[in-house]
N, C-alpha and C positions, 0 to 999 in steps of 0.2 A: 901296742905291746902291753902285756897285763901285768900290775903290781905284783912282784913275787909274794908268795903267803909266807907270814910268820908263824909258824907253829912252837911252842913252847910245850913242854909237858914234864912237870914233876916224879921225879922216879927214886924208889931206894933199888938196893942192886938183889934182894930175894924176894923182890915183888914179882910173884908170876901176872898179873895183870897188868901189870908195867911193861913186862916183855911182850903181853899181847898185841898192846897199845901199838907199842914202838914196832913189832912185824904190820901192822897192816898200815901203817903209814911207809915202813920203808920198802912195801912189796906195791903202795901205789907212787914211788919214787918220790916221796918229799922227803925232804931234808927237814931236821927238826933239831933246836934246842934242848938236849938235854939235860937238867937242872936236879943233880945228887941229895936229897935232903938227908939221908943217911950223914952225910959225911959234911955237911951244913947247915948247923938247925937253925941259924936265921934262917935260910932259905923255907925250911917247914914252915917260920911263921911269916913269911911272905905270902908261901902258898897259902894258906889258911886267910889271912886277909883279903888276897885276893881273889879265893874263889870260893870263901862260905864252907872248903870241904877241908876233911881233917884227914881222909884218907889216899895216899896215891893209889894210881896215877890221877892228875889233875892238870888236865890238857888244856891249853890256849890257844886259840885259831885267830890270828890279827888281833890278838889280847881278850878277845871274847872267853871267857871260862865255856867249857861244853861238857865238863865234866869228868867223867871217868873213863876205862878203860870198855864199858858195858854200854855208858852214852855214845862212845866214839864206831861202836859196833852200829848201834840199833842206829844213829846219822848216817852212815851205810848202807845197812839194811835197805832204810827209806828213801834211800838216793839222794839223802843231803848232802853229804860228805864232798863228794866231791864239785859238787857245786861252791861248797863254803871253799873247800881247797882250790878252785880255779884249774878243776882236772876235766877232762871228757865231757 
């Protein structure tokens, strides 16, 4: 049986690349952590320490940073994604 993934990913709520993010992970059935920096700015300088970016979305795959909303595309694109996600 395979470790379930932990996906994290940093969002405010008028980020359209945030909603991108969050459709193509919940259109390949992961469940994910969503984490409001809008409405918790610790949480923005969490984000920011932990992943070197200043901008959401800033996604975590088993704590790994992957990036953004445009890294989490093109890891797709290249057939990593779901590799990292433990999908297909």
């Amino acid at each position: 049986m395979s470790t379930p993934v932990k996906v994290e990913i940093y969002t405010s709520p008028t980020c359209g690349y945030c909603h991108r993010a969050k459709r193509l992970l919940t259109n390949k059935g992961i469940e994910f952590e969503e984490i409001n920096v809008m409405m918790k700015p610790e949480k923005r300088r969490e984000m920011e320490k932990r992943s070197g970016g200043y901008t959401v979305p800033q996604i975590f795959i088993n704590g790994k940073p992957v990036g953004g909303s445009d890294d989490l595309i093109e890891l797709d694109l290249d057939g990593e994604l779901d590799t990292m996600l433990g999908i297909g």
